[in-house]
C-alpha positions in Angstrom: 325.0 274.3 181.2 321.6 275.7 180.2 319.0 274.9 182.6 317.2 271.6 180.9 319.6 270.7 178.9 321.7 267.0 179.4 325.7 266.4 178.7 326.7 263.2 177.7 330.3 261.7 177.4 329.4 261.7 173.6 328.6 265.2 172.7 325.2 267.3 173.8 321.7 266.3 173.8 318.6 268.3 175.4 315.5 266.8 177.7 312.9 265.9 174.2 315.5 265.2 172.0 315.3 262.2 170.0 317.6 259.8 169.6 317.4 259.1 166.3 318.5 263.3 165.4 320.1 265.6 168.0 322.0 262.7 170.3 325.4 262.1 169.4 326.2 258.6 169.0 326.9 256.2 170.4 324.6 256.7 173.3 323.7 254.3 176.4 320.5 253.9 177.0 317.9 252.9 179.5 314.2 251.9 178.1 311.8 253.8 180.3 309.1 251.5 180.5 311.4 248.2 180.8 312.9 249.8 183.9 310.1 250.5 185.6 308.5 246.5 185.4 312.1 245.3 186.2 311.6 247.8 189.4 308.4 246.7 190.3 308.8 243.1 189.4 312.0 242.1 191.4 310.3 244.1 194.4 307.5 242.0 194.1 309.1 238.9 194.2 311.4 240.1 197.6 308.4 240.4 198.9 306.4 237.2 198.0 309.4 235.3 199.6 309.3 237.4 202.7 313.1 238.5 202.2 314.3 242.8 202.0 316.1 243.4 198.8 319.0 245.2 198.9 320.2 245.1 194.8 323.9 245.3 194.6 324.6 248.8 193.1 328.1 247.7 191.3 325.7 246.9 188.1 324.8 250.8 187.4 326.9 253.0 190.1 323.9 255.1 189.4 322.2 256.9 192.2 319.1 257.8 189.7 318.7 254.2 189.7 319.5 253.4 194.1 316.9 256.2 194.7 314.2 254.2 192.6 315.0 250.6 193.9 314.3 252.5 197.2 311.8 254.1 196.3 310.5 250.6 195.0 310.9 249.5 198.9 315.0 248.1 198.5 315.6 247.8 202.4 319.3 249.0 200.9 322.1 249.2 198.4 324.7 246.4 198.1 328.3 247.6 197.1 331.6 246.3 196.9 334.1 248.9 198.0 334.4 251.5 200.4 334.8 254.0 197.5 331.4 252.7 196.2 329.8 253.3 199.3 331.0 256.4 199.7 329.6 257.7 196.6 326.3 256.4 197.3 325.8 257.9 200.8 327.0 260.7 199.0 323.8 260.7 197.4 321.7 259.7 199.5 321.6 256.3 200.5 322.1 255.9 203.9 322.4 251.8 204.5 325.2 250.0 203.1 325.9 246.3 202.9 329.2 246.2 201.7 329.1 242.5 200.0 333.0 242.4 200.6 335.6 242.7 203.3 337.0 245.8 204.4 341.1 246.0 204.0 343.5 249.0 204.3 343.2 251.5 206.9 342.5 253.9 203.9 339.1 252.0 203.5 338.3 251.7 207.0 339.0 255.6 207.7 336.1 256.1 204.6 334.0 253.5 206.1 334.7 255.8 209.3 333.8 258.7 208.2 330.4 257.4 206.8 329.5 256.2 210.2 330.1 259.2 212.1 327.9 260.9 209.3 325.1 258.3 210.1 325.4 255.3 208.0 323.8 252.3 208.5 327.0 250.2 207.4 327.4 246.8 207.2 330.3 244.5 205.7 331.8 240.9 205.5 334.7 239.5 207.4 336.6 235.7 206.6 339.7 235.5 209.0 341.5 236.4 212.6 343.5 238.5 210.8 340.8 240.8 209.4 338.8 240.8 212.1 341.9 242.0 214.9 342.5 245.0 212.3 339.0 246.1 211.6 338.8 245.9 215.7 341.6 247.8 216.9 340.5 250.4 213.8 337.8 251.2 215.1 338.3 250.8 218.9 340.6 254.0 218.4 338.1 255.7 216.2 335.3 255.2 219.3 332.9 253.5 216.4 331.3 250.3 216.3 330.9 248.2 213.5 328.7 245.8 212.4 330.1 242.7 210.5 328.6 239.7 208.7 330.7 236.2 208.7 331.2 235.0 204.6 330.1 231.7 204.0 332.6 230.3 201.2 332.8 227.3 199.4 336.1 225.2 198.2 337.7 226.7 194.6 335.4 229.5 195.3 336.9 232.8 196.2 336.5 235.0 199.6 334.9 233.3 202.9 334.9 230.2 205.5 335.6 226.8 204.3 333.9 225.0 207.0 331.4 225.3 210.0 334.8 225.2 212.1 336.0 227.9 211.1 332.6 230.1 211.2 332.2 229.2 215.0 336.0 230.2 215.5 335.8 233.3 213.8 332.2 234.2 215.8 334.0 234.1 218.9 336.8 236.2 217.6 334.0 238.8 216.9 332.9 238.6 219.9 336.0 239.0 222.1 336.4 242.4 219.8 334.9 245.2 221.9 334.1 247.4 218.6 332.8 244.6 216.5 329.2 243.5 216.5 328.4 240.2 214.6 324.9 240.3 213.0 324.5 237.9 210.4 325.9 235.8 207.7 326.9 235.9 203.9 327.6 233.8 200.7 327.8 234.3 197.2 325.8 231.5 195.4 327.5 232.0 192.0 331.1 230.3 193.0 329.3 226.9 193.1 329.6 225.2 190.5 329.9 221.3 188.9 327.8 219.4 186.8 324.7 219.7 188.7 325.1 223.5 189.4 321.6 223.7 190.6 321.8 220.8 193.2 325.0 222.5 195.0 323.4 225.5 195.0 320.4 224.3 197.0 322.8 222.6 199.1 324.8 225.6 199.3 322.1 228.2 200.0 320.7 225.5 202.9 323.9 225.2 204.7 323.8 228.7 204.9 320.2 228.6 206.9 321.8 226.3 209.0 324.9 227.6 210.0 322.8 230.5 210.9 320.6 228.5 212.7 323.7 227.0 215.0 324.9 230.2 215.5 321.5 231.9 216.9 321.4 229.0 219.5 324.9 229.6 220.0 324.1 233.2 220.9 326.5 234.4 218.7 324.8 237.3 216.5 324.5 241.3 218.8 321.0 241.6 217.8 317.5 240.3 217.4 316.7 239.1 213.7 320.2 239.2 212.3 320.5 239.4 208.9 321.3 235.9 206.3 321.9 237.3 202.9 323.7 235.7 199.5 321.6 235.8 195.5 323.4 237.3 192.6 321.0 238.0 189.3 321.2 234.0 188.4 320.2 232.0 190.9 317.9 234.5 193.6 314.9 232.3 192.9 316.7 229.2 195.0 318.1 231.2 197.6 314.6 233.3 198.2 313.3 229.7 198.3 315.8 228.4 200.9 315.4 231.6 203.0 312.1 231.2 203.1 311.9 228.3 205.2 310.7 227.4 208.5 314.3 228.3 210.6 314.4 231.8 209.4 311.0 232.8 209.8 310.8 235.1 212.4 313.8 235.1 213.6 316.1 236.3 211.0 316.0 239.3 208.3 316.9 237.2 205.1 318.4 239.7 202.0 318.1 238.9 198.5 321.0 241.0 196.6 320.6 240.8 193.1 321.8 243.7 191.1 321.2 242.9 187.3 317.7 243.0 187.5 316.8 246.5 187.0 318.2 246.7 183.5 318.5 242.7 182.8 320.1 242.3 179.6 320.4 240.1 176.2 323.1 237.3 177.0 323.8 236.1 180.2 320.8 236.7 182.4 318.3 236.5 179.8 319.4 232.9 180.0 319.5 233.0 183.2 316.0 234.4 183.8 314.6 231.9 181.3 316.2 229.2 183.7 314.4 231.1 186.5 310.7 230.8 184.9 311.6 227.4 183.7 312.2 226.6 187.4 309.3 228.7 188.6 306.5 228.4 185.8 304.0 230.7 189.1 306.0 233.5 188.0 304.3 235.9 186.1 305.9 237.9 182.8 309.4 237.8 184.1 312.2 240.6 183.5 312.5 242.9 180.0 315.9 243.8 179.0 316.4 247.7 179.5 319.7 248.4 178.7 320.7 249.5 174.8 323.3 251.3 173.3 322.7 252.5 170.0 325.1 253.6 167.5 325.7 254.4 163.7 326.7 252.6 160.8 329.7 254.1 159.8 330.9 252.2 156.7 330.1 249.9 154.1 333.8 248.9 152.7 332.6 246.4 150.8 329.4 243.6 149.9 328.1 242.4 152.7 329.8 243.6 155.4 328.9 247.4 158.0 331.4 248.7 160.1 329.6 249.9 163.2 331.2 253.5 165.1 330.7 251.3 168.4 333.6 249.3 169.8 334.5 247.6 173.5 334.9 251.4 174.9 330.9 251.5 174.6 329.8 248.7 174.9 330.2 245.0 177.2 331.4 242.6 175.2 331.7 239.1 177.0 329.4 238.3 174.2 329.3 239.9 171.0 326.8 242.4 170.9 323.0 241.4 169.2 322.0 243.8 166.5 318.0 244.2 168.0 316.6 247.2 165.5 317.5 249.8 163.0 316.4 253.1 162.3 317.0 255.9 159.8 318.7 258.9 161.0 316.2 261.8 161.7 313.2 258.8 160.7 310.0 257.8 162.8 310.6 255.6 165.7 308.0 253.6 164.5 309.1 252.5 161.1 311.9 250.0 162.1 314.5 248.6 159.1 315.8 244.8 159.2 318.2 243.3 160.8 317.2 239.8 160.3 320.2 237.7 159.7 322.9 240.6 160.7 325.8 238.9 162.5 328.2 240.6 164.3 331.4 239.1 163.7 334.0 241.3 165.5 334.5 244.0 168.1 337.7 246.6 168.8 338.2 249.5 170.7 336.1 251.9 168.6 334.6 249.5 165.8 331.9 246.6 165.1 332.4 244.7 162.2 328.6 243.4 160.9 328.1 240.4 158.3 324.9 241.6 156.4 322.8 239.0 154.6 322.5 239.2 150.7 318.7 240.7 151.2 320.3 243.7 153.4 320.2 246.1 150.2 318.8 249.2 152.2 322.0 250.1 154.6 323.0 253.0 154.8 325.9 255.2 156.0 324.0 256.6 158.9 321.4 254.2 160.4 320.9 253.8 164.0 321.6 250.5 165.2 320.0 249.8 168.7 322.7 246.8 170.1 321.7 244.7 173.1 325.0 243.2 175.2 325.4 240.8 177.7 326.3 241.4 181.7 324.9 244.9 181.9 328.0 245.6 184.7 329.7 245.8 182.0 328.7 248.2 179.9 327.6 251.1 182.6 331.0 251.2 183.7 332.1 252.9 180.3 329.7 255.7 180.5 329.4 259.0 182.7 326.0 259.8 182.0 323.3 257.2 180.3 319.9 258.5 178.7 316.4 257.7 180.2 314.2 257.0 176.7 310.4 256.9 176.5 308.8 254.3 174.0 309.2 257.0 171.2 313.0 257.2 171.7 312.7 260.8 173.7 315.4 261.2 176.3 313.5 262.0 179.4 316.3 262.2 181.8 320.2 261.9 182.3 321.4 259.1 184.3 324.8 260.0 185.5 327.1 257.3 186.9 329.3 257.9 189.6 332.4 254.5 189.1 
């Protein structure tokens, strides 16, 4: 590869090219500007609540994007396998919270390995069982490892059903001479009922003071252990709950959102308009920064575009939302309609669009900027992603590492 020049999954594109001639489409891309607020902003709010963030990198798998949440001042990366956290040591991040328990003496051996190397490592643990593996594992590897208790909730999925079975486990942990217990952690978004929000507060406030028990208990192997739970939904109660009297001081609460830093158009724009609803202090909020533009390809018949995007490029627990449109080779700045577009149906490499009667302009060739809902999602289906300026220059290749 020529030195300056960017390879995506789709074809060839060079640093300065545009993505409206040159970029072969479709393309997955990150606004510039729109990352950099989300970056700042979600710092900002860790922060204000007196909680580290440690965003949980299964959103992007993009080490471009862990170094700049560090950068940002992330205390860490959250992942969710041991693979994951291997590939982000691998590139540079050196403290883990792996948001999951560690099975399989495959896992632990990589988990292993990243220790001896120097990790700061960190995962979850939920039964006996678990805990007398992970113990012996590491007892004959000469390692110690540091493990947080999961909080769970009834119907929900991993983690202790009751304060019973915490304290149990804790003393587990501690009759495990490679095992060091140093904190707790829950998952907020398995709660839910008809008053989601009340259960959540309850939920996020029996975490604080489980944690509490525990501490008098002593139960955790170090000063200030950690209390951590927040997905991208609901971080605002949580921050809230850790910021209370019992943890201040004492403990080192984590906020691990990991939508955030591209937000999106579905799901967690509701979400984060929830969030400000909840919170009206909270200045500006998060800008979706995550697009994937594509071409129309055909126009079979009145009324109707067939899009060359399909569920290989794109997330599609919601249909995707045609946002702008461009001509091919045109000026960023002179956007096309797409009031009243409505996309009707996804497959593997098509979009079927309903155009309104007033759509008399389409042609084979425009660039259709799409926004999609759960951002997860859609990274997963891309090697590389493109970093865009305002006037739609790639600036920099975002390679993924799933």
């Amino acid at each position: 590869m020529q030195r300056g020049a960017l390879t995506i999954n789709k074809g060839g594109v060079e640093i300065s090219s545009s993505l409206l001639s040159g970029v072969s489409l479709p393309a997955a891309v990150v606004h510039e500007a729109a990352l950099a607020h989300n970056l700042v902003w979600m710092q900002r709010f860790a922060d204000a609540h007196g909680a580290q963030l440690a965003p949980h990198g299964k959103t992007t798998m993009t080490p471009a994007l862990f170094q700049r949440q560090l950068q940002a001042g992330a205390w860490g990366i959250t992942l969710a396998t041991a693979p994951q956290c291997r590939a982000a040591f691998a590139k540079g991040v050196t403290r883990l919270l792996m948001a999951n328990q560690l099975v399989g003496h495959a896992n632990m051996a990589i988990i292993a390995s990243l220790i001896e190397q120097g990790a700061t490592f960190y995962c979850v643990v939920d039964s006996h069982e678990n805990v007398r593996q992970l113990g012996r594992f590491f007892t004959e590897r000469g390692l110690t490892l540091s493990v947080l208790i999961e909080v769970g909730v009834e119907g929900g999925r991993c983690g202790c059903r009751n304060q019973q079975q915490i304290l149990s486990l804790a003393e587990a942990i501690d009759n495990e001479p490679a095992l060091r217990l140093v904190g707790l952690e829950g998952y907020e978004g398995v709660v839910h009922g008809d008053d989601p929000e009340s259960g959540i507060r309850a939920y996020a406030n029996y975490l604080v003071d489980v944690a509490v028990e525990l501490e008098a208990a002593g139960r955790f192997a170090e000063k200030n252990p950690i209390v951590t739970a927040s997905g991208s939904a609901w971080y605002d109660l949580i921050a809230e709950a850790f910021q209370g009297a019992p943890l201040q001081g004492r403990f080192t609460p984590v906020l691990r959102p990991g939508c955030y830093v591209v937000h999106d158009h579905g799901l967690y724009r509701e979400a984060q308009s929830a969030v400000m609803t909840r919170r009206p202090d909270l200045q500006q909020g998060l800008e979706p920064a995550l697009e994937v533009f594509a071409q129309v390809q055909s126009l079979p018949e009145p009324g109707l575009a067939i899009i060359a995007l399909g569920k290989r490029d794109i997330g599609h627990d919601q249909l995707p939302i045609a946002l702008r449109r461009y001509r091919e080779g045109g000026n960023p700045d002179q956007l096309l309609s797409v009031m009243n577009w409505e996309v009707t149906k996804i497959m593997d490499q098509h979009t079927f669009v309903r155009l309104p009667d007033e759509a008399q302009d389409v042609e084979i060739g425009d660039v259709i900027a799409f926004g999609a809902s759960h951002p997860c999602l859609t990274f997963d289906k891309w090697r590389q992603l493109l970093l865009v300026d305002k006037q739609l220059n790639v600036k920099e290749s975002l390679v993924t590492c799933f």
